[in-house]
TORSE-747775 format. One record per residue (C-alpha): residue number from 0; residue in three letters; z, y, x. Coordinates in steps of 0.25 Angstrom, whole numbers. Each point is the difference from the previous one (the first is absolute). Layout:
residues N
num:NUM; residuo:Ala; pz:Z; py:Y; px:X
...
end
This chain:
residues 268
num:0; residuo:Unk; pz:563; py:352; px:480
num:1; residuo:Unk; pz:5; py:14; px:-3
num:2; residuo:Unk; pz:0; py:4; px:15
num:3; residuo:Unk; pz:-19; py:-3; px:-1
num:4; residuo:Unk; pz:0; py:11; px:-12
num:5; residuo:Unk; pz:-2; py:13; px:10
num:6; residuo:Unk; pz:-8; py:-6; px:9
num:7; residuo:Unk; pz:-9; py:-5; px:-12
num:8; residuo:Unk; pz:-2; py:15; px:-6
num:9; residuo:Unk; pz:-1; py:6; px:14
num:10; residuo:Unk; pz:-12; py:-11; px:1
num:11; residuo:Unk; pz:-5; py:4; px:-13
num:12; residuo:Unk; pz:0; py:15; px:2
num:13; residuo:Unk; pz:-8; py:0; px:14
num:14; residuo:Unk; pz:-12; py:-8; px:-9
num:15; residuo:Unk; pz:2; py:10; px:-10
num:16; residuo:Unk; pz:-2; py:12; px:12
num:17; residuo:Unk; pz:-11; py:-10; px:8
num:18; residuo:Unk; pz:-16; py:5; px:-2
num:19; residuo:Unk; pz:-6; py:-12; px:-7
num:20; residuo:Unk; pz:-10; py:-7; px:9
num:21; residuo:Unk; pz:-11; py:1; px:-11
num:22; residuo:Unk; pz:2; py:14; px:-6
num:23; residuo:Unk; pz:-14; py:10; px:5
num:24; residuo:Unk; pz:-1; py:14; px:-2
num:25; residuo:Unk; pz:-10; py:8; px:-7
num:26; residuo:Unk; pz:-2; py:6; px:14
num:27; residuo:Unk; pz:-2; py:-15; px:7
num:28; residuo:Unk; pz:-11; py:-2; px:-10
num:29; residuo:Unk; pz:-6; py:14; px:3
num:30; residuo:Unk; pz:0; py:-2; px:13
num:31; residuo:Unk; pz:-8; py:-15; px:0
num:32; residuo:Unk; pz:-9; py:6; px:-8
num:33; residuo:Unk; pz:-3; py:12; px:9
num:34; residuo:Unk; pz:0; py:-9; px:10
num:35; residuo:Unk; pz:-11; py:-10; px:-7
num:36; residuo:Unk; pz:-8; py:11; px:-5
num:37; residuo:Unk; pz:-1; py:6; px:16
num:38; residuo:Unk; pz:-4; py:-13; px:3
num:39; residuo:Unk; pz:-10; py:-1; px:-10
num:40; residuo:Unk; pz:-6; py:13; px:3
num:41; residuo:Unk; pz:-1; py:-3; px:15
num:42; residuo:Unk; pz:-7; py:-13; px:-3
num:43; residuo:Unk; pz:-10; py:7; px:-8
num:44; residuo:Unk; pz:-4; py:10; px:10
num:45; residuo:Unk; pz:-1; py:-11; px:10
num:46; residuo:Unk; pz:-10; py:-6; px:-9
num:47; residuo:Unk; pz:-7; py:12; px:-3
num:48; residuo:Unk; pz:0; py:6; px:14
num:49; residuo:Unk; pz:-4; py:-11; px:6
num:50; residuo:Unk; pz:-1; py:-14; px:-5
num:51; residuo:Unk; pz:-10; py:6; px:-11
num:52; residuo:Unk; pz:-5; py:11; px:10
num:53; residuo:Unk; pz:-6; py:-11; px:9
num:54; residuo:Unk; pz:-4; py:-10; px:-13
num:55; residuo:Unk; pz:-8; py:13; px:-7
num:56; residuo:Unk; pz:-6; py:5; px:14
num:57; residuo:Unk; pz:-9; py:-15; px:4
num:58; residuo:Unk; pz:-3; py:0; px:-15
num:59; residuo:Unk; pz:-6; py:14; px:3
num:60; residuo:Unk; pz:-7; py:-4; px:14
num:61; residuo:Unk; pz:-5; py:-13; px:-7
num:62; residuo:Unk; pz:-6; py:8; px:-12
num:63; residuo:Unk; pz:-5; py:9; px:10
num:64; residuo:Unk; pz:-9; py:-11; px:8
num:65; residuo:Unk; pz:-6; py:-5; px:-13
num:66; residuo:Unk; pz:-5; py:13; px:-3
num:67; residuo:Unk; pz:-4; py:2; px:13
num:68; residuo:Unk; pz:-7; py:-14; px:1
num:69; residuo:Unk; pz:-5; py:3; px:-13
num:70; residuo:Unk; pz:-8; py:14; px:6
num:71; residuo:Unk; pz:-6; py:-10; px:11
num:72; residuo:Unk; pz:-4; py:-10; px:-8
num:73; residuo:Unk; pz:-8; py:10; px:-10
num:74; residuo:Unk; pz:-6; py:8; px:13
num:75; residuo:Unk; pz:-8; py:-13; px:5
num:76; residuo:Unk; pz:-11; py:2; px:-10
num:77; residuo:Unk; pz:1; py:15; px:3
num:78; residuo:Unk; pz:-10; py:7; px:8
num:79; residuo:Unk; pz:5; py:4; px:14
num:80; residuo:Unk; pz:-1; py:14; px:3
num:81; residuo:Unk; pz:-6; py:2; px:14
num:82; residuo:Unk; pz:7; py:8; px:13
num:83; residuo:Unk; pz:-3; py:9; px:9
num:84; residuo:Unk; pz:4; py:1; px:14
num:85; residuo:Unk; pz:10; py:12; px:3
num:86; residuo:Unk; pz:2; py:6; px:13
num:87; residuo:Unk; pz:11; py:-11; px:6
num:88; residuo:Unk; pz:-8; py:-12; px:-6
num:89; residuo:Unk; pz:6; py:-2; px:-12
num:90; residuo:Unk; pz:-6; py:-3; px:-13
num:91; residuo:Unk; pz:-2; py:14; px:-9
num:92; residuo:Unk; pz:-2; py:-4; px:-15
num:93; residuo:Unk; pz:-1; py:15; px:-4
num:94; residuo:Unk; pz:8; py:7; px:-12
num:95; residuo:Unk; pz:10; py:-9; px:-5
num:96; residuo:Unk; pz:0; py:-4; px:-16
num:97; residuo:Unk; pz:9; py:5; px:-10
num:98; residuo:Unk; pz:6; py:-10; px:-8
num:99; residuo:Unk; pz:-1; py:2; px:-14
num:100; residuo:Unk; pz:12; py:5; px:-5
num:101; residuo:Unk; pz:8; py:-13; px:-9
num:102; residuo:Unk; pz:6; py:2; px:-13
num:103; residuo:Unk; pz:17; py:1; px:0
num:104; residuo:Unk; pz:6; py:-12; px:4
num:105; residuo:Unk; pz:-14; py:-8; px:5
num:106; residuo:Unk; pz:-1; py:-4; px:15
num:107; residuo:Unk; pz:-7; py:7; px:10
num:108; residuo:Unk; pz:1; py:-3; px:14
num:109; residuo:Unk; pz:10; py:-10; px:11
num:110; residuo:Unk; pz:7; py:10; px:10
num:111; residuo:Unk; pz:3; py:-8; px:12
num:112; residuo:Unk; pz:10; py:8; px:11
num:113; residuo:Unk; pz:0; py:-9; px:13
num:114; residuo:Unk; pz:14; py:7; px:4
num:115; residuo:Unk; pz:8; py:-4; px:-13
num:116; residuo:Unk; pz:-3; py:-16; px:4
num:117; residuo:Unk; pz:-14; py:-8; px:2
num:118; residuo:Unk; pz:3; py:-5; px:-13
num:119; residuo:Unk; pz:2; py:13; px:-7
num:120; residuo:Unk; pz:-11; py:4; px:-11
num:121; residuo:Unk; pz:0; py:5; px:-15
num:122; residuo:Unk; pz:-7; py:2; px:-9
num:123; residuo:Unk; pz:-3; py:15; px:-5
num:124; residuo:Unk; pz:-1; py:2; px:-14
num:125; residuo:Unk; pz:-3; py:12; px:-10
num:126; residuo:Unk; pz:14; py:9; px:-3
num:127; residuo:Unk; pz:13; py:-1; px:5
num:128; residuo:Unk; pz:7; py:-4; px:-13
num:129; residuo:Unk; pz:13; py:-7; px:6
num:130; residuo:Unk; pz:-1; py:-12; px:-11
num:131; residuo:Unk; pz:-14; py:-4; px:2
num:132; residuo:Unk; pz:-4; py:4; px:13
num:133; residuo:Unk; pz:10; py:1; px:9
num:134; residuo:Unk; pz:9; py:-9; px:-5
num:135; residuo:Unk; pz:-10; py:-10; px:-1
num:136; residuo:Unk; pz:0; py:-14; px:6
num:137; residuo:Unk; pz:-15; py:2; px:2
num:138; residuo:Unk; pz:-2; py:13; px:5
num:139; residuo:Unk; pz:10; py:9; px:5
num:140; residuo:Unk; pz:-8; py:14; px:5
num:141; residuo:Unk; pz:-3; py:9; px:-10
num:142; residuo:Unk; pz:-12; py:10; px:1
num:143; residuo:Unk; pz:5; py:17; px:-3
num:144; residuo:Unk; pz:-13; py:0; px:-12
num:145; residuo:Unk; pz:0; py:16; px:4
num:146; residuo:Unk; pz:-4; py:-3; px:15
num:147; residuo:Unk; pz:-14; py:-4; px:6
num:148; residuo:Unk; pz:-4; py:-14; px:1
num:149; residuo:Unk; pz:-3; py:-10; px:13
num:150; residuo:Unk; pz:-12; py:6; px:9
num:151; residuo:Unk; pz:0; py:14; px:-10
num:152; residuo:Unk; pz:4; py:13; px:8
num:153; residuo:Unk; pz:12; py:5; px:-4
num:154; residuo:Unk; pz:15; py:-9; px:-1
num:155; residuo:Unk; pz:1; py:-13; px:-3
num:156; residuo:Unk; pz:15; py:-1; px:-3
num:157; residuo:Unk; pz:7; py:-12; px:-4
num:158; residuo:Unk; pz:14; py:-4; px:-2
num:159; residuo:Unk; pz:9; py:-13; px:2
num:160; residuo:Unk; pz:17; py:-2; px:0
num:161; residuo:Unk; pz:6; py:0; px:11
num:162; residuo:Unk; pz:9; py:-11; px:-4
num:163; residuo:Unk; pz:0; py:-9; px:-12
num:164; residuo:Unk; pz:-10; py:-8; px:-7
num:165; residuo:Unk; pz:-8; py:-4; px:13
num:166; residuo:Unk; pz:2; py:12; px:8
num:167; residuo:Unk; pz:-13; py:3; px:1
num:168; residuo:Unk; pz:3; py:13; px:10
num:169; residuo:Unk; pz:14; py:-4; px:6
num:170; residuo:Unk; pz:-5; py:2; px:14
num:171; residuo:Unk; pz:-8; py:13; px:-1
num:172; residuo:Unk; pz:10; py:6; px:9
num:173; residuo:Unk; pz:-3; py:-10; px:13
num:174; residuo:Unk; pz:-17; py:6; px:-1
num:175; residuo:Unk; pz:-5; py:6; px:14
num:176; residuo:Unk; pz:-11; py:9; px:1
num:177; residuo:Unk; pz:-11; py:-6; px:3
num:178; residuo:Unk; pz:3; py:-13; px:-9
num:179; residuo:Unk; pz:-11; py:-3; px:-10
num:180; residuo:Unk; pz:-1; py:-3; px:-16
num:181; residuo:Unk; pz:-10; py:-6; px:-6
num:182; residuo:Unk; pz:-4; py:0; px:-14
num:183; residuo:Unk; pz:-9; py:-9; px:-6
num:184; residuo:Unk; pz:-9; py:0; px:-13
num:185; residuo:Unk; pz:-10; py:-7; px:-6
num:186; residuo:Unk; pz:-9; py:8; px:9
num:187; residuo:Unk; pz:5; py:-1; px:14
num:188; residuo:Unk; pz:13; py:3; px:9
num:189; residuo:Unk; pz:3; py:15; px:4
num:190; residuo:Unk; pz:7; py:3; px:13
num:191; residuo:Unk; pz:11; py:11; px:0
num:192; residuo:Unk; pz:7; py:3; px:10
num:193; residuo:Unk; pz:16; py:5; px:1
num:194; residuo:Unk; pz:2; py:15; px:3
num:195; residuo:Unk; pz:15; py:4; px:-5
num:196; residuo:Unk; pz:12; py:-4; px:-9
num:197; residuo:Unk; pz:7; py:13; px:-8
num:198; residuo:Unk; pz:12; py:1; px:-9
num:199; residuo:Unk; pz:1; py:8; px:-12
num:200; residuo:Unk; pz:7; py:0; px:-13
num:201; residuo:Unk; pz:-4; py:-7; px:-11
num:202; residuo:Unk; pz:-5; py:13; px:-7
num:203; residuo:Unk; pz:-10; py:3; px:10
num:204; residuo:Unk; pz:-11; py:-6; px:-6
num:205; residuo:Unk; pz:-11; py:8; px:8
num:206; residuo:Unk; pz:-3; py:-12; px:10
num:207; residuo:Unk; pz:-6; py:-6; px:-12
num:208; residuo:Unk; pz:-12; py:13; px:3
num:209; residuo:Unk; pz:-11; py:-2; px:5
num:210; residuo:Unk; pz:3; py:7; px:13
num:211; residuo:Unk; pz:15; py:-6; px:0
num:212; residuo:Unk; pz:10; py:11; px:-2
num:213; residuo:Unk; pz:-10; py:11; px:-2
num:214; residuo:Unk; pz:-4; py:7; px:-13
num:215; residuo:Unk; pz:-14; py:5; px:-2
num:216; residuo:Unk; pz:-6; py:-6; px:13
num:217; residuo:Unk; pz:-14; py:-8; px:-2
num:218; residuo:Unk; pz:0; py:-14; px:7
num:219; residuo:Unk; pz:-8; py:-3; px:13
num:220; residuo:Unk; pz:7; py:-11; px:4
num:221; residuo:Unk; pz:2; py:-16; px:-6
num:222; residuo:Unk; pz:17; py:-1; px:0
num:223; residuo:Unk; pz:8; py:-12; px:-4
num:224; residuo:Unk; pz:14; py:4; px:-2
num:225; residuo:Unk; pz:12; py:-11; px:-3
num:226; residuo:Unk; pz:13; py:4; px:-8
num:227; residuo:Unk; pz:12; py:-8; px:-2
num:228; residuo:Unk; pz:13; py:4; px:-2
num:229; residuo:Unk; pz:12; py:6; px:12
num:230; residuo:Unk; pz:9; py:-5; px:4
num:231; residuo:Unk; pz:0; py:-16; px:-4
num:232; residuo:Unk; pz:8; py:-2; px:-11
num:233; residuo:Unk; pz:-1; py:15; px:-4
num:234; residuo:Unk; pz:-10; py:9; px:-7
num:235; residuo:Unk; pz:5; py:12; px:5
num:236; residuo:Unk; pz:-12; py:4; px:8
num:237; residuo:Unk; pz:-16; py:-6; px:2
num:238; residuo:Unk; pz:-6; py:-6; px:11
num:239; residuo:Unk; pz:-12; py:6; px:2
num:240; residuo:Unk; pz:-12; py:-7; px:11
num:241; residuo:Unk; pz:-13; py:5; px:3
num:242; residuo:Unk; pz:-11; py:-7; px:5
num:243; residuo:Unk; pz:-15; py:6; px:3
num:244; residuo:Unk; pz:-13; py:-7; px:-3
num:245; residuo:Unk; pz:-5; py:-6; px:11
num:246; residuo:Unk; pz:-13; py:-9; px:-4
num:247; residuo:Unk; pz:-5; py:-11; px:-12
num:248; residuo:Unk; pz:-9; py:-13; px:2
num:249; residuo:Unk; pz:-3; py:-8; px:-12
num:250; residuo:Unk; pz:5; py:-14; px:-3
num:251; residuo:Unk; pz:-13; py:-7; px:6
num:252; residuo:Unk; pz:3; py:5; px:14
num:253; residuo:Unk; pz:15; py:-7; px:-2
num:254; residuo:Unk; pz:15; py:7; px:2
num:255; residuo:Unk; pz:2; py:10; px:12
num:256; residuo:Unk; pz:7; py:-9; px:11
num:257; residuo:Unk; pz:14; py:2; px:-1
num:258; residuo:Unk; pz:0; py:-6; px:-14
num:259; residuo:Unk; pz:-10; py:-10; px:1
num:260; residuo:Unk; pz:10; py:-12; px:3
num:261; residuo:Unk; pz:8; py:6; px:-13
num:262; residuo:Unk; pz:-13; py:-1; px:-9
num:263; residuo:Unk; pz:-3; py:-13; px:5
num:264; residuo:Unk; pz:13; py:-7; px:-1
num:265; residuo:Unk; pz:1; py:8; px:-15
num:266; residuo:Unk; pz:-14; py:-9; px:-2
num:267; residuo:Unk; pz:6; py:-12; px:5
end
């Protein structure tokens, strides 16, 4: 009997010095809730860079055909302005109208890009006010009120994120000279065509000019500009696009040819 007692306290003293299975640290817990909250934060970026991105952007296009549908439907009753015939054969229907500048926040025109996707069009409304223009799930373009209007000489400059909240401008870096935009109002599409993309800081607010980063210069030219922000997922610089007037035709005579399947599927 006596020979079991130091075997008994040896047993006893290794339990005593034995970590308990069940005992966590203060630093465990910390670190499963770094861990968690990492987690979290990446899911939410997921969501917001993508799943919400893509969800916001065919909320955006569909708004963008019933507005455009809309424009159509109201032009039927419309007269129809007649054309010339230019030098090449094509129809010439003169100077084109300004559209009416809108109050902040109203929409104005559908800007359609055939480069960004056949399916790509928003619509353009007054301001640039991030909670209701271009974080809307209706519009997603926003208008620069100080810059000219649609068919008006001078700068038409618009904006659009780069990422997030439908991404109305991700892919202004993949435009080639040469590619068309179109804009649409209530009066009739306008051609411009792509000349150049810049890059300037953020503080360089004379592209917003009426000759684009000139002071004091009258306008004789019709400009669209695009901006978005540079690089993605950075507002470190501004993506800056220009794109020269090139022609207008009222809604009567129907969409310039490279959108014309777009427009009619939007109706369909």
């Amino acid at each position: 009997m006596t020979d079991d007692l130091p075997s008994r306290a040896s047993a006893r003293a290794a339990e005593r010095r034995a970590p308990s299975k069940h005992r966590i640290s203060v630093f465990g817990v910390a670190g499963e809730l770094l861990i968690t909250a990492g987690m979290v934060v990446l899911l939410f970026l997921a969501w917001q860079l993508w799943w919400n991105d893509m969800i916001m952007a065919g909320s955006q296009a569909n708004a963008a055909s019933s507005q455009s549908q809309e424009w159509i439907k109201n032009a039927e009753t419309a007269p129809a302005p007649e054309p010339t015939v230019d030098a090449s054969g094509a129809p010439n229907y003169g100077e084109p109208p300004v559209t009416a500048r809108p109050a902040p926040g109203d929409p104005f025109a559908v800007l359609y890009v055939p480069r960004y996707g056949a399916d790509y069009r928003r619509v353009v409304a007054e301001g640039v006010d991030t909670a209701t223009v271009l974080n809307s799930f209706d519009l997603g373009v926003g208008h620069y009120p100080s810059t000219q209007m649609p068919g008006e000489v001078g700068n038409f400059v618009v904006a659009g994120h780069r990422k997030a909240y439908g991404g109305a401008m991700t892919l202004i870096s993949d435009l080639q000279i040469g590619d068309k935009v179109y804009v649409q109002t209530a009066d009739g599409y306008y051609t411009y065509v792509f000349r150049n993309i810049t890059y300037v800081l953020p503080t360089q607010v004379d592209v917003l000019n009426p000759v684009p980063q000139v002071d004091g210069v009258a306008p004789t030219q019709r400009i669209l500009t695009l901006t978005t922000c540079n690089p993605l997922y950075s507002t470190a610089e501004r993506s800056i696009a220009y794109a020269v007037y090139e022609s207008w035709q009222p809604l009567s005579a129907g969409p310039p040819a490279e959108i014309a399947a777009s427009v009619a599927a939007a109706g369909g």
